[in-house]
N, CA, C and O atoms as a GROMACS GRO file, in nm:
protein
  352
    1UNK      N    1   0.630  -1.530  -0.260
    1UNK     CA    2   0.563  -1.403  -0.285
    1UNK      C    3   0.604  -1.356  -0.425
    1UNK      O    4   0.721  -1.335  -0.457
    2UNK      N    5   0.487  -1.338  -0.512
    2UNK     CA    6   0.560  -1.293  -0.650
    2UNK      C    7   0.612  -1.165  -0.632
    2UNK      O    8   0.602  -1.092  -0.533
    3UNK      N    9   0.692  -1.138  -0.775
    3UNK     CA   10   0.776  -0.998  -0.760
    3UNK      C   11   0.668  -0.874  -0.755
    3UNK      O   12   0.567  -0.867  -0.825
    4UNK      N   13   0.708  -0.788  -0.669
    4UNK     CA   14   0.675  -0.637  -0.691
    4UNK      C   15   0.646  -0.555  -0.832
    4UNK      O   16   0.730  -0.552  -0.923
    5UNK      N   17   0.556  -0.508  -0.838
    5UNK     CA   18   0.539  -0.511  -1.001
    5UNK      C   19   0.652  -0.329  -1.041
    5UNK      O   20   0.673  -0.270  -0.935
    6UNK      N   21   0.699  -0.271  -1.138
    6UNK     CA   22   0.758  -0.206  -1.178
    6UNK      C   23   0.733  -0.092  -1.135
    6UNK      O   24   0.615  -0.073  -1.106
    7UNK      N   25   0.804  -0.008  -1.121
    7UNK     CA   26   0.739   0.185  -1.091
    7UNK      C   27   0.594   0.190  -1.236
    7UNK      O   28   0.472   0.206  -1.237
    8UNK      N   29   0.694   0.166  -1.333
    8UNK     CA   30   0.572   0.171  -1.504
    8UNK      C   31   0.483   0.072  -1.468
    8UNK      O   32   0.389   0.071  -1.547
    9UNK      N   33   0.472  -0.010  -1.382
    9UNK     CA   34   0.349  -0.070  -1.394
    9UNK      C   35   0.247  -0.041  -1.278
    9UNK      O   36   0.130  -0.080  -1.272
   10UNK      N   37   0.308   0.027  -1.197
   10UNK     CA   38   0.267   0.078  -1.061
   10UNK      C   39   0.148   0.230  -1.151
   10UNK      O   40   0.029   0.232  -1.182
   11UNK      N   41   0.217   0.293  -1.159
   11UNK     CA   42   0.182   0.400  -1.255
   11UNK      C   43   0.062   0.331  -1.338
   11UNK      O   44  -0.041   0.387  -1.376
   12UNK      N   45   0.087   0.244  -1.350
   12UNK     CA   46  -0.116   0.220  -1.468
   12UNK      C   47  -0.180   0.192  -1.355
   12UNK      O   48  -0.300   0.217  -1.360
   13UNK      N   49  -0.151   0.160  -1.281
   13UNK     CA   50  -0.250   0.038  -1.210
   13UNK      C   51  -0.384   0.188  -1.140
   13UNK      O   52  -0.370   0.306  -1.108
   14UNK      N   53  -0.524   0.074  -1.145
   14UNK     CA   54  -0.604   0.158  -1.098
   14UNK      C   55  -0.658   0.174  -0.998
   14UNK      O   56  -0.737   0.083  -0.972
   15UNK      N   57  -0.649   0.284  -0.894
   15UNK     CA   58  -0.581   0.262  -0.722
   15UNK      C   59  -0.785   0.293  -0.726
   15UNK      O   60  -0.852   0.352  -0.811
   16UNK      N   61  -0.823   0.231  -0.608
   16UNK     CA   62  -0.974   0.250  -0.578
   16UNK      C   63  -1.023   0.353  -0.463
   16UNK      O   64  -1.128   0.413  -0.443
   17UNK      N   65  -0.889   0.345  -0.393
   17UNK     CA   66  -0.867   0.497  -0.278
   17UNK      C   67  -0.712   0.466  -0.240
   17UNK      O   68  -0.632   0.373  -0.250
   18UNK      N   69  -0.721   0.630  -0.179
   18UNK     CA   70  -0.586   0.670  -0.168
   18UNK      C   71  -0.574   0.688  -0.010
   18UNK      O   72  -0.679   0.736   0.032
   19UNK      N   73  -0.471   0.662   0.104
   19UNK     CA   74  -0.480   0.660   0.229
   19UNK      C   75  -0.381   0.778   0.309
   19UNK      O   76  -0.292   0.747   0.389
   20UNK      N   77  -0.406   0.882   0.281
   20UNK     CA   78  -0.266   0.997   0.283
   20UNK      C   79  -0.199   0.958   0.409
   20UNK      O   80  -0.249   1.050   0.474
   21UNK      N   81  -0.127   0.897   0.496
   21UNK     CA   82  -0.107   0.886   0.609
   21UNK      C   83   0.090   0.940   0.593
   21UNK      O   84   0.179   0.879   0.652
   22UNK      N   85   0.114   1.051   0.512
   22UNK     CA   86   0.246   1.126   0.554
   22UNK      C   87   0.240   1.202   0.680
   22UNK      O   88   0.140   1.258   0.725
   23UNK      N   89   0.339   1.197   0.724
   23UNK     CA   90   0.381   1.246   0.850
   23UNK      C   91   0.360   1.151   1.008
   23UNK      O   92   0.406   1.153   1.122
   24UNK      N   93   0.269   1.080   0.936
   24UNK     CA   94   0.254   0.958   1.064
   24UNK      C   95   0.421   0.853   1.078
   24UNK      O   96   0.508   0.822   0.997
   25UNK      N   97   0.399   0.831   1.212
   25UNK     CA   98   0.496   0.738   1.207
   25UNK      C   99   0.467   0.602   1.269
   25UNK      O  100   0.376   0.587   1.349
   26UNK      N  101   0.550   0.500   1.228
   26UNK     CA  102   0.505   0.358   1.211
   26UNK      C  103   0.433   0.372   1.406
   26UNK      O  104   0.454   0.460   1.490
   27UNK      N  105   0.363   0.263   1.413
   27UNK     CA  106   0.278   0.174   1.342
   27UNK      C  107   0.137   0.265   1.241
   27UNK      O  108   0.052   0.212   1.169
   28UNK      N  109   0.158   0.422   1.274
   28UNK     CA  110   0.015   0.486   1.192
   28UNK      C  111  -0.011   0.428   1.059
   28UNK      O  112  -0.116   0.366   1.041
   29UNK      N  113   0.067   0.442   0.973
   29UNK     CA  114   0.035   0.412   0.851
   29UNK      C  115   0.003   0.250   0.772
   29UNK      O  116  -0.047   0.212   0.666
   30UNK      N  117   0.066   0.188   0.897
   30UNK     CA  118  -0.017   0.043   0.880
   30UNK      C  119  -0.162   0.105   0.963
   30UNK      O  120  -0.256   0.140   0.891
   31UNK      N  121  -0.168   0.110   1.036
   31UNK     CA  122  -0.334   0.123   1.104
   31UNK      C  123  -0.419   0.193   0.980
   31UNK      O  124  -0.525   0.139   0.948
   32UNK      N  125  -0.380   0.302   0.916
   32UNK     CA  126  -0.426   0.382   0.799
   32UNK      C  127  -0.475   0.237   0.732
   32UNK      O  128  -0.594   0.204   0.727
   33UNK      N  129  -0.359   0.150   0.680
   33UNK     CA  130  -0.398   0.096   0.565
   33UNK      C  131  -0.522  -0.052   0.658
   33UNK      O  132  -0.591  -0.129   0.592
   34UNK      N  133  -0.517  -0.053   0.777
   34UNK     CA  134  -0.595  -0.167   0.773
   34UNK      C  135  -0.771  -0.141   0.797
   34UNK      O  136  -0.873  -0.206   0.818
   35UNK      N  137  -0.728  -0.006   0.780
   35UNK     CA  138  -0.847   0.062   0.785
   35UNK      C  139  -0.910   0.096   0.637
   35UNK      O  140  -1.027   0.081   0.602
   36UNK      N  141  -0.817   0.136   0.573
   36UNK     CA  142  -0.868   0.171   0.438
   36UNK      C  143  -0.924   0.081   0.355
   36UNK      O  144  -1.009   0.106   0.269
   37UNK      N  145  -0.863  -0.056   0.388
   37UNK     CA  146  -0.842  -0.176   0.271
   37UNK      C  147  -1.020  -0.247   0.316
   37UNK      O  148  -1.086  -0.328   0.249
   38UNK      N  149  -1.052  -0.195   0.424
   38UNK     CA  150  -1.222  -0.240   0.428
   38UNK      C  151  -1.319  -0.191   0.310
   38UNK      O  152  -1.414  -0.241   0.249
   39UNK      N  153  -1.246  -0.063   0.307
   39UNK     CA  154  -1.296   0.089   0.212
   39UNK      C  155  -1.313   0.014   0.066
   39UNK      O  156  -1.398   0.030  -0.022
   40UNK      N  157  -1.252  -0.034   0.070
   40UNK     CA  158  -1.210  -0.097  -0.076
   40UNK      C  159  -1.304  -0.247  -0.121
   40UNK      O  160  -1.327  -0.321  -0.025
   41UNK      N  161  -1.345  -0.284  -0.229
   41UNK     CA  162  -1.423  -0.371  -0.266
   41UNK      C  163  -1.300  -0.492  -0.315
   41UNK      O  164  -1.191  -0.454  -0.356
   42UNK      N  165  -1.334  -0.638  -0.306
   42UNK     CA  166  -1.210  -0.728  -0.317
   42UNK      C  167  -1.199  -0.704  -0.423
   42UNK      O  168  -1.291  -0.659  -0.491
   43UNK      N  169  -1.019  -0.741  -0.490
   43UNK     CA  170  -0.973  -0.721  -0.614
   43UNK      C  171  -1.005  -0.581  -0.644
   43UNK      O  172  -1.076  -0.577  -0.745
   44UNK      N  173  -0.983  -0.474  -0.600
   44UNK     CA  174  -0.953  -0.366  -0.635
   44UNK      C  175  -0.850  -0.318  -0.542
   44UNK      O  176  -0.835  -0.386  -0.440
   45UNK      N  177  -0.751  -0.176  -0.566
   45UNK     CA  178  -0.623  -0.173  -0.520
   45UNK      C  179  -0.659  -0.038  -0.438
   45UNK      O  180  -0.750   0.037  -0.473
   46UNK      N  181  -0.575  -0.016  -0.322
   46UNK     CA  182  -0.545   0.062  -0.192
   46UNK      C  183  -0.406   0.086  -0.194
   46UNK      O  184  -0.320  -0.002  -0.184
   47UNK      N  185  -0.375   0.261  -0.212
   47UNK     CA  186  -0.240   0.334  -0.229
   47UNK      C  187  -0.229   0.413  -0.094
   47UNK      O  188  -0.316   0.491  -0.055
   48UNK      N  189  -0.134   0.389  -0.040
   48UNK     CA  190  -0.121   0.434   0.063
   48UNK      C  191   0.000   0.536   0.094
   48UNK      O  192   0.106   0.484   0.059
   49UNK      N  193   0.014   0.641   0.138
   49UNK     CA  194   0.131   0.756   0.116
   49UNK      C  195   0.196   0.716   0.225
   49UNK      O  196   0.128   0.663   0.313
   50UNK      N  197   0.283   0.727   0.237
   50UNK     CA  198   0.389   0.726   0.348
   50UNK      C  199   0.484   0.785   0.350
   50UNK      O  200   0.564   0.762   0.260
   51UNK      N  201   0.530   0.918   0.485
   51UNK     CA  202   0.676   0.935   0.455
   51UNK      C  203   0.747   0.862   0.559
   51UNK      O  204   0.846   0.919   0.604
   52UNK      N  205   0.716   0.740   0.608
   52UNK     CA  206   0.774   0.675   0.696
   52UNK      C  207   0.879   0.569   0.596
   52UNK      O  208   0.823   0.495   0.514
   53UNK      N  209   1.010   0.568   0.608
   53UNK     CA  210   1.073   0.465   0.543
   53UNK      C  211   1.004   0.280   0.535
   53UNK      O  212   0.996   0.192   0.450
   54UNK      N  213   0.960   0.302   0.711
   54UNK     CA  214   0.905   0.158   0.718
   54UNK      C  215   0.795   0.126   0.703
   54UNK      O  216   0.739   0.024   0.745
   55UNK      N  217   0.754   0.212   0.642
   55UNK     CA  218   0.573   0.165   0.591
   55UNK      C  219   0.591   0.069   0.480
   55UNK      O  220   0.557  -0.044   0.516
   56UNK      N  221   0.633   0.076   0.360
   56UNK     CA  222   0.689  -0.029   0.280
   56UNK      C  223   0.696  -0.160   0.313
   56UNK      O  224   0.619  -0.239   0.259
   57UNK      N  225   0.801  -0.209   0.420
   57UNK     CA  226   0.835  -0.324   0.419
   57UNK      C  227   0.708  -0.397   0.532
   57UNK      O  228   0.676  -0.516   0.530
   58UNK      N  229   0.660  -0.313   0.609
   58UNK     CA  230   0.542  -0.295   0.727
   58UNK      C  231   0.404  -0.339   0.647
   58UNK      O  232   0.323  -0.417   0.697
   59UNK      N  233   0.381  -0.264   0.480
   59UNK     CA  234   0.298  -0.357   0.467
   59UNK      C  235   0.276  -0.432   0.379
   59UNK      O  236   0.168  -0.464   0.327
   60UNK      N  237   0.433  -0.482   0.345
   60UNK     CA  238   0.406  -0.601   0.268
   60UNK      C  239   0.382  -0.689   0.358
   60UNK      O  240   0.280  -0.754   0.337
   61UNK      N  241   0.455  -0.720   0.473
   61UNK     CA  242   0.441  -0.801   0.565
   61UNK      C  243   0.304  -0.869   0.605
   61UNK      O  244   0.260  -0.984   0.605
   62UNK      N  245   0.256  -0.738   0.642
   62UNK     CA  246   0.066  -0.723   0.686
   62UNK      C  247   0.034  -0.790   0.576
   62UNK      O  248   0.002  -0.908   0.587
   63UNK      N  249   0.037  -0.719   0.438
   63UNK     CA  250  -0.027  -0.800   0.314
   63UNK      C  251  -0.035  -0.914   0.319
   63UNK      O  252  -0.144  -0.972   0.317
   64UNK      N  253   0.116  -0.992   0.331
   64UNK     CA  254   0.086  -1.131   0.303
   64UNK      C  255   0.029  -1.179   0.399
   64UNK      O  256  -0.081  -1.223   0.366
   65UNK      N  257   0.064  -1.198   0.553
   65UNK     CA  258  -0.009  -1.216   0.671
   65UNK      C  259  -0.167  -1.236   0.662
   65UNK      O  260  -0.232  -1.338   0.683
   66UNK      N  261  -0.200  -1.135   0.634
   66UNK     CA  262  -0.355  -1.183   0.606
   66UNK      C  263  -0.415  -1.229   0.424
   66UNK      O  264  -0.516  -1.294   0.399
   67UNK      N  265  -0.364  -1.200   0.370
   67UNK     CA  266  -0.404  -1.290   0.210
   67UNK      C  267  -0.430  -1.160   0.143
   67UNK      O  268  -0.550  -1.150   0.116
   68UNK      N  269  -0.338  -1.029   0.095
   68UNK     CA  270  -0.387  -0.933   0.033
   68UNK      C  271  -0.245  -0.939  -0.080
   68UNK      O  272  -0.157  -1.025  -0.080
   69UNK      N  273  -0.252  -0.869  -0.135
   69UNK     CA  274  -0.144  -0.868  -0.285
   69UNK      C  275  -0.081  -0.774  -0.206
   69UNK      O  276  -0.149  -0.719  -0.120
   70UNK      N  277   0.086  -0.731  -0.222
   70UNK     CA  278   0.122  -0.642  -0.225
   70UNK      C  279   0.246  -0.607  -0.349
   70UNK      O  280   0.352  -0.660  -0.381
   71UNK      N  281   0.166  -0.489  -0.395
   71UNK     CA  282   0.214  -0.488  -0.551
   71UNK      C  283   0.316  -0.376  -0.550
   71UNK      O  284   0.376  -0.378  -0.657
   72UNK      N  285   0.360  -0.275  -0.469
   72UNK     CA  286   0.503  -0.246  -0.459
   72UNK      C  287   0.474  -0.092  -0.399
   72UNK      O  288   0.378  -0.042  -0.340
   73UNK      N  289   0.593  -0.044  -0.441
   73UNK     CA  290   0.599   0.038  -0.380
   73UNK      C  291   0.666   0.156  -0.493
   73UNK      O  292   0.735   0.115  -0.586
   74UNK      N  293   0.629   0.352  -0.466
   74UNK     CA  294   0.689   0.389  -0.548
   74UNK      C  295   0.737   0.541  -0.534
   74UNK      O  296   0.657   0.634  -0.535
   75UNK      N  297   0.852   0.554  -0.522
   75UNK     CA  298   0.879   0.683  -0.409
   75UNK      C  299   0.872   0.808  -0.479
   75UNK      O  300   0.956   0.827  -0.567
   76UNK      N  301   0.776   0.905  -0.452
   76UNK     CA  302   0.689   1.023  -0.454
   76UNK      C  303   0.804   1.141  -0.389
   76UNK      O  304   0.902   1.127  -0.315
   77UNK      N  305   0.742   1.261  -0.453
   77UNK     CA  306   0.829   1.346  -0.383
   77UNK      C  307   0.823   1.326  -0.230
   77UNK      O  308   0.724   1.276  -0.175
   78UNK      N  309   0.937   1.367  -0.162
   78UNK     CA  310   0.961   1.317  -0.053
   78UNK      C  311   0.832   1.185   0.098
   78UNK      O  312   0.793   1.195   0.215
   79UNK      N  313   0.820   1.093  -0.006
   79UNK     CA  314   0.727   0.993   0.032
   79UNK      C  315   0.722   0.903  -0.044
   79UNK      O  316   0.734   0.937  -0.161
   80UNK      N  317   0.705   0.768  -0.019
   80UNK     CA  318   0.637   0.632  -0.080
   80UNK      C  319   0.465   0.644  -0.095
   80UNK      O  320   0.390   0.703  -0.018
   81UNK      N  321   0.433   0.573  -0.210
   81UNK     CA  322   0.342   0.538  -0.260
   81UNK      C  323   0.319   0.408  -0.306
   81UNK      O  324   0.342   0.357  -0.416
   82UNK      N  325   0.260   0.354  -0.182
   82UNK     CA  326   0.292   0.194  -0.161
   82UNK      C  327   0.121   0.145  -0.211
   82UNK      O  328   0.022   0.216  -0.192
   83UNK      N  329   0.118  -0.008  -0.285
   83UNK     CA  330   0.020  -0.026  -0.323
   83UNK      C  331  -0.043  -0.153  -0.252
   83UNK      O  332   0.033  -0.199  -0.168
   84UNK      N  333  -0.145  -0.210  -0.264
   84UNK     CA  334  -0.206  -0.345  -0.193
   84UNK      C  335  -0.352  -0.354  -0.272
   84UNK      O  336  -0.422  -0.255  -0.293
   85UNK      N  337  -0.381  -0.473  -0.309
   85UNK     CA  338  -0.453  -0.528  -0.383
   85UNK      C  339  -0.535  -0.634  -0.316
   85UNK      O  340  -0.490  -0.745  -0.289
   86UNK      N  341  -0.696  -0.579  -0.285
   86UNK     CA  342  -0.730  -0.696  -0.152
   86UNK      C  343  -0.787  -0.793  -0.246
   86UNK      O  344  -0.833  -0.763  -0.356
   87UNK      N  345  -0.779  -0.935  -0.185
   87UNK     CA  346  -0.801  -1.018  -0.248
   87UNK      C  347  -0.908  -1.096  -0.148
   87UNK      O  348  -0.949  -1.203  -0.194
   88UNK      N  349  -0.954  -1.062  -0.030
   88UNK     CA  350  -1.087  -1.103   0.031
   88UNK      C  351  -1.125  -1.000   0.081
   88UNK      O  352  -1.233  -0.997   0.140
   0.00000   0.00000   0.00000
């Protein structure tokens, strides 16, 4: 799995929708994102909020599992701002 790309590179990148799912707790915010990432056209990117600690590692997992990028993660006032990049 290549590396996670930087907070500064997280920050350019151009998100295609945003999936607010704070305050949910796991498994919600994966369900958020496997919902959203339809939303999304391939090769364009899906940001997903989380104030769940385990949304992060929850969807890189998912990411690779099914063939999507997961390009990192980047912690927001009290929340992550995790990214995924669909690639089908």
């Amino acid at each position: 799995m290549p590396a996670a790309l930087t907070e500064s590179e997280l920050a350019a990148v151009s998100v295609a929708k945003v999936v607010d799912a704070r305050g949910s707790a796991c498994p919600g915010p994966l369900l958020e994102a496997k919902k959203g990432i339809g939303a999304v056209s391939v090769g364009a990117v899906l940001e997903i909020w989380s104030s769940d600690p385990i949304t992060k590692t929850d969807i890189g997992a998912w990411a690779a599992k099914v063939g999507h990028a997961f390009l990192g993660y980047a912690p927001a006032d009290g929340y992550d701002r995790v990214f995924v990049r669909r690639l089908k």
